[in-house]
C-alpha positions as CSV (number, residue, x, y, z in Angstrom):
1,X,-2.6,-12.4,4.8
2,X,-3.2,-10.0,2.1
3,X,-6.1,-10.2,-0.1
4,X,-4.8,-10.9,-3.6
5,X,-7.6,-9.2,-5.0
6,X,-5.3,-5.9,-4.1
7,X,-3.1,-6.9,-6.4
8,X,-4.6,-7.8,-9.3
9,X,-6.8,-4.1,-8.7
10,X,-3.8,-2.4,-7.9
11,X,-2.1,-3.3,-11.0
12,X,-5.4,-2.8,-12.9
13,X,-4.4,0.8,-11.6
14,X,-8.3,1.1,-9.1
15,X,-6.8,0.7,-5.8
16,X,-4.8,3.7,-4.6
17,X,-4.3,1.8,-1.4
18,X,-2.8,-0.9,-2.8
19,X,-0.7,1.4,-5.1
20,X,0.5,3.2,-1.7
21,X,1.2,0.0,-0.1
22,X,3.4,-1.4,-3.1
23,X,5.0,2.0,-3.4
24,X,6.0,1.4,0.2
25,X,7.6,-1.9,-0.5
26,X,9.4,-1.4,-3.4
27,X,11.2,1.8,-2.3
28,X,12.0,-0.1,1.1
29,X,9.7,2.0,3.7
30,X,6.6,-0.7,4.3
31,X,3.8,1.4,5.3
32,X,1.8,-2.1,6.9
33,X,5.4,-2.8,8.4
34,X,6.2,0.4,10.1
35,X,2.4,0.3,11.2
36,X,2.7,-4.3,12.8
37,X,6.0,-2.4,14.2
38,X,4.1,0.3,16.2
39,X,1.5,-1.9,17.9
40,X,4.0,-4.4,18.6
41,X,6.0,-1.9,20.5
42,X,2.6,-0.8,22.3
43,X,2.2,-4.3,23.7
44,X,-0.2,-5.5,21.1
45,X,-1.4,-9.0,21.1
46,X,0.8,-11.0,18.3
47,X,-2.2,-12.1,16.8
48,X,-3.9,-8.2,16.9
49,X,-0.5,-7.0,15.2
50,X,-1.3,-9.3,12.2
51,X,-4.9,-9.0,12.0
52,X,-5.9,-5.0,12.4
53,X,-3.4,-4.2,9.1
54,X,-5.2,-6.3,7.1
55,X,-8.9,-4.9,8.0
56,X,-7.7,-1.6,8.2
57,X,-6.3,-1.6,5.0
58,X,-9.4,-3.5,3.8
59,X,-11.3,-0.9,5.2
60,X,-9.4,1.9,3.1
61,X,-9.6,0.0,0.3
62,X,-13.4,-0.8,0.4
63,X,-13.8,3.6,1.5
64,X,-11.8,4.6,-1.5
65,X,-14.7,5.3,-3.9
66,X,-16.3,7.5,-1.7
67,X,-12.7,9.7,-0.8
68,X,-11.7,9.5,-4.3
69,X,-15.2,9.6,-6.1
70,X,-13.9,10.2,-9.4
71,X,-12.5,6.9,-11.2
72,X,-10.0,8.1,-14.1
73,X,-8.1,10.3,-10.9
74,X,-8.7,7.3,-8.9
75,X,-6.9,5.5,-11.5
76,X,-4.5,7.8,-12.3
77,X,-3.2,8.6,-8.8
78,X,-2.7,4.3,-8.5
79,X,-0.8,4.5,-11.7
80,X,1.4,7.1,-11.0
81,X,2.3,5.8,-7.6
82,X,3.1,2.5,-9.1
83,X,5.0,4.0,-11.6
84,X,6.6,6.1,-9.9
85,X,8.0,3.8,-7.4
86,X,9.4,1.8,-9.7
87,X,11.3,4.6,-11.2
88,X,12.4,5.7,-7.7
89,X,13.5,2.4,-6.8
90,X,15.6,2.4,-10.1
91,X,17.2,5.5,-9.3
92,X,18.1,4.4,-5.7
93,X,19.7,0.9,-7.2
94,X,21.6,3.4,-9.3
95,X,23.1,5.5,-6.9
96,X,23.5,2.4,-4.9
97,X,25.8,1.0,-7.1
């Protein structure tokens, strides 16, 4: 289960991890998906394909301030990725339809 903490921080615009993740989604490539999909296909536990996304990504999210120290480009970067995925995903309904 994800923490719903990410989101409301993510849409605060603090958590670039969360802003990746969502970016992910939206445009229809799921970074945690592709990731349960790959340890599946290793012969991972069930239980171990649902668990070690969520403390990894926990873990990155928790690590962020010290990768990205500064908080406006912190913030910035999770803005723009949210943004910007929504504007991709736009333009890919778009040309969709």
């Amino acid at each position: 289960m994800v923490n719903p903490l990410w989101l409301w921080r993510g849409l605060k615009g603090h958590s670039v991890t969360f802003a990746a993740l969502f970016a992910s989604v939206l445009v229809g490539a799921s970074i945690a998906g592709g990731f349960q999909k790959l340890l599946a296909s290793l012969g991972i536990h069930w239980l171990y394909v649902i668990l070690i996304p969520v403390f990894l990504f926990s873990w990155l999210a928790k690590k962020e301030p010290q990768w990205l120290p500064d908080e406006t480009k912190r913030r910035r970067w999770a803005r723009g990725l949210i943004a910007g995925s929504i504007v991709l995903a736009i333009l890919i309904n778009q040309i969709k339809h």
